[in-house]
N, CA, C and O of each residue as an XYZ file, in Angstrom:
500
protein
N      31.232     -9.494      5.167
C      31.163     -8.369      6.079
C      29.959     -8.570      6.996
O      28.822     -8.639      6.530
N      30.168     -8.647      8.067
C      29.422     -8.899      9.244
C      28.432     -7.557     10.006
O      29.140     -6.844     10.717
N      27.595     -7.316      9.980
C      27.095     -6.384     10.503
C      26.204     -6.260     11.640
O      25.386     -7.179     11.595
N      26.004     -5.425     12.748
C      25.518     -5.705     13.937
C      24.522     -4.802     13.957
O      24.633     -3.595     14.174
N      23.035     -5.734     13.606
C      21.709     -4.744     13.200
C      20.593     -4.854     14.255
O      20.236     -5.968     14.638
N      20.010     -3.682     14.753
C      18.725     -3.955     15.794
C      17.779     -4.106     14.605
O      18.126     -3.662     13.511
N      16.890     -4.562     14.726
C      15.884     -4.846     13.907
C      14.236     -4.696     15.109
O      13.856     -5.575     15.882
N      13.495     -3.167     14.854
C      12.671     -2.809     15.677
C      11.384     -2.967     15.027
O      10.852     -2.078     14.362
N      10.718     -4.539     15.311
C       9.795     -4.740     14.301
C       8.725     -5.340     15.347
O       9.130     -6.241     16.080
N       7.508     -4.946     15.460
C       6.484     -5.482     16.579
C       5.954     -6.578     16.150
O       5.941     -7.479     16.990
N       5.328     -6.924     14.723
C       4.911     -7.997     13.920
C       5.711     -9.335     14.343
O       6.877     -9.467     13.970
N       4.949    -10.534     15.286
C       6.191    -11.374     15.743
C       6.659    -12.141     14.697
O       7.727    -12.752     14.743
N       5.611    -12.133     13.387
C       5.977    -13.099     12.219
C       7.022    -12.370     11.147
O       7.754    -12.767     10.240
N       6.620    -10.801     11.881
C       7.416    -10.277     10.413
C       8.780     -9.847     10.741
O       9.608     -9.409      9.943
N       8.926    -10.024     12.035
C      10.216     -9.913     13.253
C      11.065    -11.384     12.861
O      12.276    -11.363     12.638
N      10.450    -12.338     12.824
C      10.918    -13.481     13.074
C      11.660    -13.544     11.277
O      12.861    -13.421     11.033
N      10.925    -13.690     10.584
C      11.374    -13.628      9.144
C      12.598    -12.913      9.055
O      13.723    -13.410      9.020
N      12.240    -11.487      9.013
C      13.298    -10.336      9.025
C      14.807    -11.137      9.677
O      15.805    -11.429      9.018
N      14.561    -11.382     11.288
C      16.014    -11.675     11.775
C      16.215    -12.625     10.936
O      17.299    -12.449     10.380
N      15.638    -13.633     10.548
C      15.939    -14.977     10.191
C      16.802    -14.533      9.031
O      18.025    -14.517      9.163
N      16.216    -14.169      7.890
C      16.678    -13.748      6.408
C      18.126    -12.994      6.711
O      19.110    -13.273      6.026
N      18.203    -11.762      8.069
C      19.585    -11.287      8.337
C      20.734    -12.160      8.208
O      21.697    -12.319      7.458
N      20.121    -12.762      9.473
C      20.965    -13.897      9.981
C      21.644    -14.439      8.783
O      22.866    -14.352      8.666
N      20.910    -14.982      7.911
C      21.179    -16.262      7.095
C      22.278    -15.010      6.107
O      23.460    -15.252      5.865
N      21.876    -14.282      5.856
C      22.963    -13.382      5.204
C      24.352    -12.785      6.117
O      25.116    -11.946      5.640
N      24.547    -13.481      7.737
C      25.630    -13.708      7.717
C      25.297    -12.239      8.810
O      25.992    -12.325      9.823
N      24.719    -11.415      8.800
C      24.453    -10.423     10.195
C      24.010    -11.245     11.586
O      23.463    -12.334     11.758
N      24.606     -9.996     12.684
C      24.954    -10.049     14.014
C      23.410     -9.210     13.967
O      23.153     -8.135     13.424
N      22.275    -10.366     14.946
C      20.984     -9.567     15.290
C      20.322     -9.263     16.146
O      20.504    -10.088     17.041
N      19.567     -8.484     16.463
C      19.506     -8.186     18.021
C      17.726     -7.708     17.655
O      17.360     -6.988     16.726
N      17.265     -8.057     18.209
C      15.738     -7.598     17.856
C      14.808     -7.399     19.096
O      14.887     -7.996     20.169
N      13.795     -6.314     18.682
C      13.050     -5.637     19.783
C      11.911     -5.388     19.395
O      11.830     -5.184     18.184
N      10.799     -5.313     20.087
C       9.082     -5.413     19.599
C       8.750     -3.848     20.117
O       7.639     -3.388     19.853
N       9.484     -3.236     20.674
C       8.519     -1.851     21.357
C       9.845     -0.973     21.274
O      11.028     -1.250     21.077
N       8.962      0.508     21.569
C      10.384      1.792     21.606
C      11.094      1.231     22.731
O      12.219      0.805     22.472
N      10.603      1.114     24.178
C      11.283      0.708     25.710
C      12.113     -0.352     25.037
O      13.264      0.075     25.125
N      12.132     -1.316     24.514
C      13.231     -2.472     24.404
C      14.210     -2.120     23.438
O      15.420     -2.346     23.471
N      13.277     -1.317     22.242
C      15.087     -0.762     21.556
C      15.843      0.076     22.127
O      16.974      0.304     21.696
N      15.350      0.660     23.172
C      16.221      1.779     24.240
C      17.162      0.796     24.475
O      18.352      0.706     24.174
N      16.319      0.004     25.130
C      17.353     -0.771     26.415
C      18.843     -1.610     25.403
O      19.979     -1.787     25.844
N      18.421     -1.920     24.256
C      19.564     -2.859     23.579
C      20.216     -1.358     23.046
O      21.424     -1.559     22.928
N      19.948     -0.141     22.730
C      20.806      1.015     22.348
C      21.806      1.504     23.395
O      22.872      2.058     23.125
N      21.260      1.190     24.847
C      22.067      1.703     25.846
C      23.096      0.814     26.013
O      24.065      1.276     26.616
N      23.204     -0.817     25.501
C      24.249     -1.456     25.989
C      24.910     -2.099     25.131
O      25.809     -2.787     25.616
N      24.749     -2.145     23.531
C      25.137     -2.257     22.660
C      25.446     -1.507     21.294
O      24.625     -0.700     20.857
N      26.305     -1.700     20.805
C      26.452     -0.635     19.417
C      26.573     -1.560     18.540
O      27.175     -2.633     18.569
N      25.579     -0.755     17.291
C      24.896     -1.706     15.452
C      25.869     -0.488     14.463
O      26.538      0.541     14.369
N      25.409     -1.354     14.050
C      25.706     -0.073     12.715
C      24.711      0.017     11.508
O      24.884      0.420     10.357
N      23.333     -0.621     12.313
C      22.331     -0.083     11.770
C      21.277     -0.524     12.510
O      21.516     -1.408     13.333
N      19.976     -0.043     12.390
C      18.785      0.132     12.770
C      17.784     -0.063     11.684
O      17.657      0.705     10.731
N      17.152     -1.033     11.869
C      16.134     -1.219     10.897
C      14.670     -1.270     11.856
O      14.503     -2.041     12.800
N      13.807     -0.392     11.431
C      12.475     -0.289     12.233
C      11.539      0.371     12.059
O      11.500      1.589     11.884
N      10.592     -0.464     12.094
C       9.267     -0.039     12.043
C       8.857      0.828     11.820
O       9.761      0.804     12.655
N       8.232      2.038     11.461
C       7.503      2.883     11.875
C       6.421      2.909     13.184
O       6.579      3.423     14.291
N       5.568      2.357     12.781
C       4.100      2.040     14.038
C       4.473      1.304     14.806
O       4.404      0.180     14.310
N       4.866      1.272     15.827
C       5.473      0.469     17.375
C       3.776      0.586     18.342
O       2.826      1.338     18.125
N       3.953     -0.476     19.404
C       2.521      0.000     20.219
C       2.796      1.159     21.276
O       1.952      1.857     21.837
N       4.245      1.195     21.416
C       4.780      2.131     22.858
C       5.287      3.430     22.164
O       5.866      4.210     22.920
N       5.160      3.841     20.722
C       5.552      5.463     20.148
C       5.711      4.899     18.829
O       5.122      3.878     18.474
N       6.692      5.715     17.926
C       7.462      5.836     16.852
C       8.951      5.297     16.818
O       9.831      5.430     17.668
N       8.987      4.577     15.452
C      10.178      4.208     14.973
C      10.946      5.091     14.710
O      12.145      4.830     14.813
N      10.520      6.477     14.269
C      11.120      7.460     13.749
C      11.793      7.756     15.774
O      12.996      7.660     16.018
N      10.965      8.021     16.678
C      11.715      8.127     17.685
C      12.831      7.054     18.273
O      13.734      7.309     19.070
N      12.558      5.943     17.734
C      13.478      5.186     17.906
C      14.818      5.441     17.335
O      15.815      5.298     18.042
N      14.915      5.863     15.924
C      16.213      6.079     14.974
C      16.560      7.123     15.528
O      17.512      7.005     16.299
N      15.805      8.839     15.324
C      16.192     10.048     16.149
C      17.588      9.589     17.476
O      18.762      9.955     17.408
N      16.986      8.749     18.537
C      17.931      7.943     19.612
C      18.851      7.252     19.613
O      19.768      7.180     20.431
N      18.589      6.452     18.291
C      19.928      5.750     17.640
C      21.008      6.947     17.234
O      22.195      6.712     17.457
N      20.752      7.825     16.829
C      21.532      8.173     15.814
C      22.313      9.043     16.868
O      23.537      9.049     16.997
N      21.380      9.800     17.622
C      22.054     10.382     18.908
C      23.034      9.543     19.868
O      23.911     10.052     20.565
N      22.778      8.357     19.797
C      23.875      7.754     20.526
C      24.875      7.328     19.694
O      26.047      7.620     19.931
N      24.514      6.595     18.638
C      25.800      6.064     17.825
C      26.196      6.423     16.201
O      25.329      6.350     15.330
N      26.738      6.576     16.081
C      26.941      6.399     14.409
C      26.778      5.001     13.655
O      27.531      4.039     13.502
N      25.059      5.390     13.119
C      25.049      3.938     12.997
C      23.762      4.435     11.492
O      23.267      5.559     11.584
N      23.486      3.844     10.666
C      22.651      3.645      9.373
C      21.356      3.624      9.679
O      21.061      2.442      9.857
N      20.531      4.232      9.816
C      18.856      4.173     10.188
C      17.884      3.907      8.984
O      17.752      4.773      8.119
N      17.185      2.685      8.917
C      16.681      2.091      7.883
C      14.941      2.217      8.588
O      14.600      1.504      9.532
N      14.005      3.224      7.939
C      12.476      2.730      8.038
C      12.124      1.603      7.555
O      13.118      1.247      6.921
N      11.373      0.845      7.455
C      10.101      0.100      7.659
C       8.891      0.491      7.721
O       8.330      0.701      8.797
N       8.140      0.688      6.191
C       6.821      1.081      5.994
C       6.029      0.831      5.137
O       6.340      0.748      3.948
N       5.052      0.694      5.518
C       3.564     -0.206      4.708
C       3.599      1.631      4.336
O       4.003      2.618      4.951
N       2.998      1.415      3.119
C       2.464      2.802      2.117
C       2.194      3.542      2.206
O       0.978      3.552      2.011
N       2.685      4.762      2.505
C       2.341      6.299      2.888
C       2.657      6.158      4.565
O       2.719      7.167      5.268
N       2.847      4.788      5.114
C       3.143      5.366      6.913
C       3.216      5.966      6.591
O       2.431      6.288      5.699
N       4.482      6.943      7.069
C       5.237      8.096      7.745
C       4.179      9.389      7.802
O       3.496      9.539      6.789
N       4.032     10.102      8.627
C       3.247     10.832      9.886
C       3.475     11.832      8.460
O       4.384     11.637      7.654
N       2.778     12.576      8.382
C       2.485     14.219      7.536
C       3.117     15.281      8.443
O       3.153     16.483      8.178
N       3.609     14.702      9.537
C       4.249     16.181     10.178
C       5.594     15.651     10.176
O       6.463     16.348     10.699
N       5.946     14.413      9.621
C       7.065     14.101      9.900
C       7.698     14.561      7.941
O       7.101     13.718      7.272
N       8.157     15.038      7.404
C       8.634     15.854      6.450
C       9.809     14.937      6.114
O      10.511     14.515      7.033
N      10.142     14.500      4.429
C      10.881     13.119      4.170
C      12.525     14.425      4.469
O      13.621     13.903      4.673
N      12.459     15.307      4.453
C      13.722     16.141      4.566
C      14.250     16.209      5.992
O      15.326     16.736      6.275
N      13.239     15.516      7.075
C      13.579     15.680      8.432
C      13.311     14.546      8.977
O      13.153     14.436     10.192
N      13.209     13.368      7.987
C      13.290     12.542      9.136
C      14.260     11.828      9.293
O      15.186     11.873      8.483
N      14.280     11.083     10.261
C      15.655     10.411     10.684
C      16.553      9.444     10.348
O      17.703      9.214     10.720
N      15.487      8.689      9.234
C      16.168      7.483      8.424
C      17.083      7.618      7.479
O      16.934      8.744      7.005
N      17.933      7.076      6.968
C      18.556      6.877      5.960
C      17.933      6.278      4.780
O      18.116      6.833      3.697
N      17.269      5.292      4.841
C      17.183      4.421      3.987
C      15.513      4.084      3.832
O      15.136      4.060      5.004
N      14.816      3.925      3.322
C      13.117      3.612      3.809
C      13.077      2.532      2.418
O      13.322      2.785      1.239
N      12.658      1.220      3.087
C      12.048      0.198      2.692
C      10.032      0.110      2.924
O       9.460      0.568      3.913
N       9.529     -0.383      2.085
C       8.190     -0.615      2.173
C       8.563     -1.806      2.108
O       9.554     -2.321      1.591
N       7.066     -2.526      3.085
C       6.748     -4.057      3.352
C       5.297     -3.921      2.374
O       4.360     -3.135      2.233
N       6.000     -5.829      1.556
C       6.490     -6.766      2.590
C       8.033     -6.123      1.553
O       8.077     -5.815      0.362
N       8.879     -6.117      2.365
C      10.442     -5.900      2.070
C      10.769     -6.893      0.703
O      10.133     -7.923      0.477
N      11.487     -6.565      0.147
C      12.050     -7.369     -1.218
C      13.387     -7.338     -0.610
O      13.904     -6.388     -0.023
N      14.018     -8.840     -0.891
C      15.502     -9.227     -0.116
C      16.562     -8.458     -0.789
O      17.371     -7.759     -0.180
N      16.528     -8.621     -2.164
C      17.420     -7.852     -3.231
C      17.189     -6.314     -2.934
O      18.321     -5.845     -2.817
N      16.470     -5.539     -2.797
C      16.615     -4.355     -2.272
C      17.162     -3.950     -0.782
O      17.536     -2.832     -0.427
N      17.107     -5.210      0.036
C      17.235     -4.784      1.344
C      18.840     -5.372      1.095
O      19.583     -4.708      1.817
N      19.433     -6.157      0.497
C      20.561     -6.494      0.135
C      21.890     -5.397     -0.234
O      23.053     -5.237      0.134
N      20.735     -4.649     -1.381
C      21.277     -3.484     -2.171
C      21.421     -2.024     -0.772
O      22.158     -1.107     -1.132
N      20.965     -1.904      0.240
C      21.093     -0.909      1.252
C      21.899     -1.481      1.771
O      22.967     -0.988      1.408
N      22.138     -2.636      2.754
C      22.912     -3.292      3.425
C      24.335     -3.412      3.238
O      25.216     -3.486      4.095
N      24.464     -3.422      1.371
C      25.997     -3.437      0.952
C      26.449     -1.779      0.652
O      27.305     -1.412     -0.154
N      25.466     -0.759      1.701
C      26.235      0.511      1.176
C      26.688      0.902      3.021
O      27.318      1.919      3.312
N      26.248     -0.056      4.004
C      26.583      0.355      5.200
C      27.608     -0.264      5.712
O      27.528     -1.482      5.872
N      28.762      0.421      6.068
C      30.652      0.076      6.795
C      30.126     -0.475      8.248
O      29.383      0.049      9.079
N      30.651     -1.453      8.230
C      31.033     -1.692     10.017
C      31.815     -0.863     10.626
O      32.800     -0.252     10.214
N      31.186     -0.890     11.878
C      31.497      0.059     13.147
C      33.011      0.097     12.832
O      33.507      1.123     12.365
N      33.857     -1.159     13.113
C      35.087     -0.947     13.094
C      35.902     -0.458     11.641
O      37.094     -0.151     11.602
N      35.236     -0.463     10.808
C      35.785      0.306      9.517
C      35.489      1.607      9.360
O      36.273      2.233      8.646
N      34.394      2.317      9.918
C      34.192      3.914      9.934
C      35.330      4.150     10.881
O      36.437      4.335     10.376
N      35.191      4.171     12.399
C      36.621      4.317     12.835
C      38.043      4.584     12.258
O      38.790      5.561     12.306
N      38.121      3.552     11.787
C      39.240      3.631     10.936
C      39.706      4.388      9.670
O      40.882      4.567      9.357
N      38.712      4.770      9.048
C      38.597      5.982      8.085
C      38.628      7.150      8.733
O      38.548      8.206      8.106
């Protein structure tokens, strides 16, 4: 099962890993270092998931997913070193689905990955 994931990670080493490890598991990847560039790949492409950052240099990851989710029906996965997530941001309101801490463990990110349908199989349900 093939899946078509933005991956919104500023770290160029921890960007580069991340797609790489996707990839090799057989995902469609599309990757972006700032909020402005995951806009731009949200406006002209559809994932069926979002994996990203929290701490971006241009805003929040959490604003990044919020945008995802508003445009597509798609799986919103955080990305966070220990305690990120903002104290005003409330784990009942925020936008992710799924929250991984770095450095990411593959078998856990494996274990989320095999609970998200491709675009063309939600449709179809």
């Amino acid at each position: 099962m093939t899946l078509h994931i933005l991956v919104v990670e500023s770290h160029g080493d921890t960007r580069r890993v991340l797609t790489g490890l996707l990839g090799h598991f057989g995902h469609s990847i599309s990757a972006a270092d700032t909020v402005k560039s995951a806009r731009a790949f949200l406006k002209v492409k559809r994932f069926d998931a979002v994996i990203s950052d929290i701490g971006l240099p241009d805003g929040s990851g959490c604003d990044v997913m919020r945008e995802a989710k508003r445009r597509q029906r798609l799986t919103a996965i955080a990305l966070t070193n220990c305690n990120e997530l903002p104290a005003r941001e409330p784990r009942s309101n925020a936008p992710f689905d799924f929250q991984l801490s770095k450095p990411v463990d593959c078998a856990e990110l494996r274990g989320v990955l095999a609970h998200i349908e491709p675009a063309g199989e939600k449709a179809a349900a």
